[in-house]
TILO-589881 format. One record per residue (C-alpha): y, x, z; residue in three letters; residue number from 0. Coordinates in steps of 0.05 Angstrom, whole numbers, padded with zeros to 5 digits. Each point is the difference from the previous one (the first is absolute). Layout:
REM residues N
- Y,X,Z,res,n
- Y,X,Z,ALA,NUM
...
***
This chain:
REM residues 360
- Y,X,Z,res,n
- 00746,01414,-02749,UNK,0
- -00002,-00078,-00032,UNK,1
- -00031,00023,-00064,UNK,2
- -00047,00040,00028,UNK,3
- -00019,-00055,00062,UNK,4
- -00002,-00056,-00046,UNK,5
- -00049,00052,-00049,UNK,6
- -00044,00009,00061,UNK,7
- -00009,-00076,00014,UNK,8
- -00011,-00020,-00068,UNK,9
- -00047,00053,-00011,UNK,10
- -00038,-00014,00074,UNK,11
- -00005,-00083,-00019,UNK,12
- -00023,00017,-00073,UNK,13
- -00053,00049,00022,UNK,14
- -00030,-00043,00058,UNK,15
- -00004,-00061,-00042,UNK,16
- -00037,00041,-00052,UNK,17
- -00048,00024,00041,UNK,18
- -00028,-00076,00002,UNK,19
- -00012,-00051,-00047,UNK,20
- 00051,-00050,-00023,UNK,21
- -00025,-00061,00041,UNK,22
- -00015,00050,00061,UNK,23
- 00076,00027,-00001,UNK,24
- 00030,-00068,-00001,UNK,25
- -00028,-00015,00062,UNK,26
- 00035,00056,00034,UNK,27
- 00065,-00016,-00036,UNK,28
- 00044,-00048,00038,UNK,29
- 00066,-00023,-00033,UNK,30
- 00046,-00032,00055,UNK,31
- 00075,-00021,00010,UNK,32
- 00056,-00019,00049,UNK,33
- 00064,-00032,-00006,UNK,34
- 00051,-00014,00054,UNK,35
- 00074,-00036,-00007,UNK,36
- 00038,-00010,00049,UNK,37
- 00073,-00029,00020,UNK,38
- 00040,00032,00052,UNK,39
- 00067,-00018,00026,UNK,40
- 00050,00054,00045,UNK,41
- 00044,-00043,00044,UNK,42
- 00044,00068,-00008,UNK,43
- 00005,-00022,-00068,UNK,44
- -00012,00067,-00033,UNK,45
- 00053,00012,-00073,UNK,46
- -00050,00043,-00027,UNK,47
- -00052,-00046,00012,UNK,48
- -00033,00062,00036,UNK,49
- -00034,-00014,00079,UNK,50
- 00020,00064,00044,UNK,51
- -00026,00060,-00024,UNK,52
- -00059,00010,00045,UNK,53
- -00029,-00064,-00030,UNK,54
- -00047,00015,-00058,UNK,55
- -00044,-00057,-00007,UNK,56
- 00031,-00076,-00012,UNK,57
- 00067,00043,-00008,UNK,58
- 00045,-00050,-00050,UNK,59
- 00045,-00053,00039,UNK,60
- 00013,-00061,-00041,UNK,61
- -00048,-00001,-00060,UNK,62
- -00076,-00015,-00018,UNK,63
- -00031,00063,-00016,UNK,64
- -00064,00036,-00001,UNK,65
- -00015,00039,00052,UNK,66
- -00064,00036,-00024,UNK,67
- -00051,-00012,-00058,UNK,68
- -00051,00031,-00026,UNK,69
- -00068,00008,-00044,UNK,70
- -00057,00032,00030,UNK,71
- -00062,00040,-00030,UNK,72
- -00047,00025,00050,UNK,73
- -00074,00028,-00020,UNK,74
- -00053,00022,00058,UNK,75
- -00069,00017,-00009,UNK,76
- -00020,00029,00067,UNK,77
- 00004,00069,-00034,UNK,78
- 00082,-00004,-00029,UNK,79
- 00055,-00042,00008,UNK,80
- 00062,-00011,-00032,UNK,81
- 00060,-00042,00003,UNK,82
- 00056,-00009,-00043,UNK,83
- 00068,-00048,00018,UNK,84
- 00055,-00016,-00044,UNK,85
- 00060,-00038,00037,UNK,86
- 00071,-00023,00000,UNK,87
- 00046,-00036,00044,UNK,88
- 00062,00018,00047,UNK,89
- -00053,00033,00043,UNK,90
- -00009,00058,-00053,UNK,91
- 00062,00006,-00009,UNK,92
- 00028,00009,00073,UNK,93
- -00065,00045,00020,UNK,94
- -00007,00037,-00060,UNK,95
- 00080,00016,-00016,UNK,96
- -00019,00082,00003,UNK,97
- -00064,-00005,-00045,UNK,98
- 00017,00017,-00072,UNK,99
- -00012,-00035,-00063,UNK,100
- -00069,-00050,-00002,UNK,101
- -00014,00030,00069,UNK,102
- 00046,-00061,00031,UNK,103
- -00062,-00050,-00032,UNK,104
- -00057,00021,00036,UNK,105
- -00028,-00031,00053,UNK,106
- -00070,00030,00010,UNK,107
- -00021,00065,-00051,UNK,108
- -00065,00036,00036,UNK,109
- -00065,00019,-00013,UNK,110
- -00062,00022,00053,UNK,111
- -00071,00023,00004,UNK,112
- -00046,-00002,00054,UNK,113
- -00023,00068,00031,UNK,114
- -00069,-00029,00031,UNK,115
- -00060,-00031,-00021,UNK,116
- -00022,-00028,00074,UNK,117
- 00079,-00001,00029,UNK,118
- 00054,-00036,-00019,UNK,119
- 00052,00064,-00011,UNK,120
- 00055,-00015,-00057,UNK,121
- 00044,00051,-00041,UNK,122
- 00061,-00038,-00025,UNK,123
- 00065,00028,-00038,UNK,124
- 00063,-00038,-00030,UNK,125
- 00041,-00051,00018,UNK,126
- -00019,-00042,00066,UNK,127
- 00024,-00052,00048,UNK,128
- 00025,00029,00064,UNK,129
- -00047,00021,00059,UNK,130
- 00051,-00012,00048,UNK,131
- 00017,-00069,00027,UNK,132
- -00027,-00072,00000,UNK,133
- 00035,-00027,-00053,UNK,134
- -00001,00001,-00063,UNK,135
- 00040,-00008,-00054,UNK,136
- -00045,-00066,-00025,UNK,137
- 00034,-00050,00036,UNK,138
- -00058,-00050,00002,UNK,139
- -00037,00042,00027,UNK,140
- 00051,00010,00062,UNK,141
- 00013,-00050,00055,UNK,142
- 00071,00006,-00007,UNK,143
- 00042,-00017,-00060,UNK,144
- 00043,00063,-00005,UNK,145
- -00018,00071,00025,UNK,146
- 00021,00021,00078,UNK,147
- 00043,00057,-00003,UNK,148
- -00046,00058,00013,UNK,149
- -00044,-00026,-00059,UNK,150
- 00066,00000,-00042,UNK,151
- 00015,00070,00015,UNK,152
- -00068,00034,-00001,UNK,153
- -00033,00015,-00065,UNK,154
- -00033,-00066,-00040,UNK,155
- -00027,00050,-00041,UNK,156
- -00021,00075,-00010,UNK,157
- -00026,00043,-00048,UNK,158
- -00057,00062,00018,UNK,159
- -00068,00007,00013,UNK,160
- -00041,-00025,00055,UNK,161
- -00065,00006,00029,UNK,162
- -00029,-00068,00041,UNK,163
- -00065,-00001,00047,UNK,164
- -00025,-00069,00016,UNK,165
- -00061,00002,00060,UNK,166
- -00059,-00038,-00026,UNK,167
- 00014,-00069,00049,UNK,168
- 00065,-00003,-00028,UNK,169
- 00037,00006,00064,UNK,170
- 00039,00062,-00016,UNK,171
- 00042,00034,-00064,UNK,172
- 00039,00062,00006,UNK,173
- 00032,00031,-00051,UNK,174
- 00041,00057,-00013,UNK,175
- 00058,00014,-00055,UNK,176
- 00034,00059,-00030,UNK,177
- 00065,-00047,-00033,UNK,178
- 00057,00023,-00046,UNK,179
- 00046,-00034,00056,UNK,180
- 00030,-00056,00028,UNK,181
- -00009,-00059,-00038,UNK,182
- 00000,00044,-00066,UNK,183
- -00038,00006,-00061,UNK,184
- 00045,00060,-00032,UNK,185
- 00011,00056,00058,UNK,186
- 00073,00005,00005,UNK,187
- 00035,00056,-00036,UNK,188
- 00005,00066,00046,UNK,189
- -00053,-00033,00044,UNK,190
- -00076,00042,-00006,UNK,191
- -00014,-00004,00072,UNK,192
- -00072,-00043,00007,UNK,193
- 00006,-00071,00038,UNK,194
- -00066,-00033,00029,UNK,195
- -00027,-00040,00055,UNK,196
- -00060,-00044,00025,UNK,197
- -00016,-00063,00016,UNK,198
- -00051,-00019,00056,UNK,199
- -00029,-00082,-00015,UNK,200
- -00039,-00030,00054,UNK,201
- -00025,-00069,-00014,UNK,202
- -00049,-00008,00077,UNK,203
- -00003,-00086,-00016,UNK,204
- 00021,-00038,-00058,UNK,205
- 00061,-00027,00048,UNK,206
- 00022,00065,00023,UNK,207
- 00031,00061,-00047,UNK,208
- 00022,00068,00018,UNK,209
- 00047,00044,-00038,UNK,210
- 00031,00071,00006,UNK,211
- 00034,00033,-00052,UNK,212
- 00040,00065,-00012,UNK,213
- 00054,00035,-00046,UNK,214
- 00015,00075,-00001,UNK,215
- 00051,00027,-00056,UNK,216
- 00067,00028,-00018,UNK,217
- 00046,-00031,-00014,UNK,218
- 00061,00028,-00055,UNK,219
- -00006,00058,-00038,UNK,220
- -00035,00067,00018,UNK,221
- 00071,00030,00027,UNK,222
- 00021,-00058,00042,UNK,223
- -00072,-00040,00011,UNK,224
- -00012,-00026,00067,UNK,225
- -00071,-00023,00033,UNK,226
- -00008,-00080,00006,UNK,227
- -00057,-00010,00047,UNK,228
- -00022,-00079,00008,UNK,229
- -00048,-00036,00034,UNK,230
- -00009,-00076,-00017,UNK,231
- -00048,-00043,00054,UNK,232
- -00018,-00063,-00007,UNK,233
- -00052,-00053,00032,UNK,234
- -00021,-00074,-00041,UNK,235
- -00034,-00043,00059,UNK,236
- -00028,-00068,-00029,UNK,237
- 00002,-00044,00073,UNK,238
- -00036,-00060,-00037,UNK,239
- -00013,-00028,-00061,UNK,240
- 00067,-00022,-00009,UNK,241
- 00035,00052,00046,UNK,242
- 00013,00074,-00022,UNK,243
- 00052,00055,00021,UNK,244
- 00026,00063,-00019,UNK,245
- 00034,00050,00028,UNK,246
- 00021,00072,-00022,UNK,247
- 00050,00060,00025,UNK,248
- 00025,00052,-00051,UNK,249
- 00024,00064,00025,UNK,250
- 00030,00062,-00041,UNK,251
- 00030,00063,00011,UNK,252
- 00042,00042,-00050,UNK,253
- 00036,00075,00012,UNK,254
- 00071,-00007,00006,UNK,255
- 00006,00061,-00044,UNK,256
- -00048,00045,-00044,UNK,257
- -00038,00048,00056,UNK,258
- 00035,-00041,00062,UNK,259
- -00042,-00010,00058,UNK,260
- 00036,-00070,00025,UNK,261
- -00009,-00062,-00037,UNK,262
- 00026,-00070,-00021,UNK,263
- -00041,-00061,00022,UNK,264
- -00023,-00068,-00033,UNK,265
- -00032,-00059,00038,UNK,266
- -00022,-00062,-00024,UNK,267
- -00045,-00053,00046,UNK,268
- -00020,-00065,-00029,UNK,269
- -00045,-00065,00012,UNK,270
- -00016,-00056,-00040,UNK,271
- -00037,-00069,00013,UNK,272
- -00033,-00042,-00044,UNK,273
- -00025,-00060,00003,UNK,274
- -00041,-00040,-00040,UNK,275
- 00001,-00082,00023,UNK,276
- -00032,-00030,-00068,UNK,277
- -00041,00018,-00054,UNK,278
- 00059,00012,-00051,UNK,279
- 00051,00010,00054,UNK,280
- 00021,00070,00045,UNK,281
- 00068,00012,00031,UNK,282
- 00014,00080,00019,UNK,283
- 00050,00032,00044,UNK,284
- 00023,00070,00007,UNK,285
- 00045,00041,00056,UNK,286
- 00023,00069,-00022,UNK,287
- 00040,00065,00020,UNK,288
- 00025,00058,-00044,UNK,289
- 00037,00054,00032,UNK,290
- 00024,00062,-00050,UNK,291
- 00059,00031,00047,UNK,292
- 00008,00059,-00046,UNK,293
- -00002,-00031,-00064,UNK,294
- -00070,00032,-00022,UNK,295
- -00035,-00058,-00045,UNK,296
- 00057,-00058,00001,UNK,297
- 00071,00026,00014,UNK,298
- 00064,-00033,00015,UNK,299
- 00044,00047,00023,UNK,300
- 00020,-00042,00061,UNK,301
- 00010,00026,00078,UNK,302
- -00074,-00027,00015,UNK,303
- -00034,00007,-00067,UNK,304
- -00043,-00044,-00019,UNK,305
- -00030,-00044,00054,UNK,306
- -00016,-00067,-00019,UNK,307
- -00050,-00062,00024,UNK,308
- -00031,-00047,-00051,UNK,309
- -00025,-00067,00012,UNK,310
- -00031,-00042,-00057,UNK,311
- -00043,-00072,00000,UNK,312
- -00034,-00016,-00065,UNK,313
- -00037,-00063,-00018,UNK,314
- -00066,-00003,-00052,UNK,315
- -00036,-00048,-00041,UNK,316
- -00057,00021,-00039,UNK,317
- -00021,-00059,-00050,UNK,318
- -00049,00043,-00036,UNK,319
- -00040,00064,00029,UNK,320
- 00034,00045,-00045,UNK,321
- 00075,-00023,-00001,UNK,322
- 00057,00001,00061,UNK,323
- 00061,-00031,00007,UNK,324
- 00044,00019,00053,UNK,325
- 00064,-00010,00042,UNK,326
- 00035,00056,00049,UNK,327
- 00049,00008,00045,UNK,328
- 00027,00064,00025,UNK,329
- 00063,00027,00033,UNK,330
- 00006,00073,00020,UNK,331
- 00051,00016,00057,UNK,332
- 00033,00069,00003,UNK,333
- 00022,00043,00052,UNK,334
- 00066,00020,-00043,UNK,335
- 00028,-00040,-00060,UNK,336
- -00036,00030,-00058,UNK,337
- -00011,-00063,-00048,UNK,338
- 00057,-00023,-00038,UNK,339
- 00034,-00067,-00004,UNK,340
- 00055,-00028,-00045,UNK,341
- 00031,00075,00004,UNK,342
- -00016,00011,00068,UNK,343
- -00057,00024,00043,UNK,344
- -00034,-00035,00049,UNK,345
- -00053,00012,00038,UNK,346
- -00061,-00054,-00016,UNK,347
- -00029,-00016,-00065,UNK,348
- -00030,-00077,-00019,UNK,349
- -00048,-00011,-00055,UNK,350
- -00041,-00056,-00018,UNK,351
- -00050,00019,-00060,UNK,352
- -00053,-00044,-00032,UNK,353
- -00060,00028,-00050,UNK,354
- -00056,-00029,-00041,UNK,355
- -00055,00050,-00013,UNK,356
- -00070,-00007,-00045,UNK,357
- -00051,00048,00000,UNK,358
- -00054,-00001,-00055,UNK,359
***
């Protein structure tokens, strides 16, 4: 599969920019970057230098580090499109761990067409951000330093094809997706069960956003594989100028067994204010709730599972449009003693992380 991907988009960016002249294909040719570090420090004081393991952005206590980097080609005509990421940072290598090879380096690999003259109808294949969430894993372009849990444990990334309709005022974008998994660009061995799901974006104002999102897939191998079916909502409501709030609810479902009829639950609410009182200056703060009893995205293997409440406050200070420095606070508070402290477990977990991130 990487040879022949990589083949494809090579082929798909040399073709389109041959079928215009040089000084007409530069113009659709747009070379971009980003590079966030960051500093975080674990009150828990971590030996392996490792945050808990659901953590998978800003995940190293106790060093400077890079948390993700990476040089962008993108080319768009109107007719085809195609984008091409190369990164590195600890975010690559918490999220892609399973990927083989030079698969764990690629941020963004895909190539589209568009399907209509008069509509705005896209055919896209390769490697994508996520449909599912509001968060991303660009942290300037989030209002939060680090990732809330549910963005931490749904996909950042996915791998398929999919097919987006955008109406012709701009208001509305649904799209549907036949995926290779959760969060996966190789299927896992065993696994040749189809995933998919759809994403309905409803934009009404420019202060209010709508978003639903689904995933339907197995999960495992063919023998064992058990249906994950989650929905992801979420709401962005810009009060004022200098006022904005989100809020979103997760919800999944997974078979406690391959051909069960009962099922294991997730749940994850959360709400997050912003607020922006100078030109260069925004402060942000964020309530959340996970709840995985059975152990079905983050286990623990305690009497209650996971069930844990977040609360972070982050400070930021833009001196130029297209740089961020930042300063968080966050403690989550479990239900049972899950995070462990000089050899013992406890049941909250204190960070303070700091990050400087350019965008070019």
């Amino acid at each position: 599969m990487k040879n022949s991907l990589l083949t494809i988009l090579f082929a798909f960016l040399v073709v389109a920019a041959s079928a215009q002249d040089t000084t007409k294909a530069g113009s659709h040719l747009t070379i971009s970057g980003y590079a966030e570090l960051y500093y975080g420090f674990d009150f828990n004081k971590p030996a392996d230098h490792n945050r808990p393991g659901f953590v998978y952005a800003y995940n190293r206590h106790n060093e400077v580090n890079l948390n993700l980097g990476f040089i962008k080609a993108a080319y768009d005509n109107g007719t085809v499109r195609a984008n091409l990421a190369l990164m590195a940072g600890t975010y690559a290598n918490a999220n892609l761990a399973a990927e083989p090879g030079v698969l764990k380096n690629i941020f963004e690999a895909n190539a589209g067409v568009k399907l209509s003259k008069t509509a705005n109808l896209w055919l896209d294949a390769g490697i994508f951000a996520s449909h599912i969430g509001y968060e991303s894993a660009i942290g300037k372009n989030c209002w939060t330093l680090t990732r809330n849990i549910a963005s931490d444990n749904t996909p950042y990334y996915e791998s398929g094809a999919k097919l987006t309709y955008t109406t012709a005022d701009s208001k509305w974008t649904l799209t549907g997706l036949y995926l290779n998994g959760w969060q996966r660009i190789s299927r896992p061995d065993g696994n040749n069960k189809p995933a998919g799901g759809i994403e309905v974006y409803y934009t009404p104002s420019s202060k209010v956003t709508l978003n639903y999102s689904n995933y339907l897939g197995s999960e495992g191998a063919d023998s064992v594989g058990v249906r994950r079916f989650y929905h992801n909502f979420y709401g962005i409501f810009q009060l004022t100028d200098k006022v904005g709030i989100t809020a979103g609810f997760d919800y999944g479902i997974q078979q406690k067994a391959k051909g069960s009829s009962t099922h294991n639950h997730v749940l994850s609410p959360v709400a997050v204010a912003r607020y922006q009182f100078a030109s260069k200056w925004a402060v942000a703060g964020r309530v959340e709730y996970y709840q995985d009893k059975n152990g079905v995205i983050i286990s623990t293997a305690t009497p209650n599972g996971f069930k844990t409440t977040g609360y972070s406050l982050n400070l930021d200070y833009a001196p130029i449009t297209n740089a961020l420095i930042r300063l968080e606070g966050k403690v989550y508070d479990s239900k049972d003693d899950i995070f462990l402290k000089n050899g013992s477990y406890v049941g909250t977990s204190p960070v303070i992380t700091a990050s400087f991130a350019v965008s070019f």
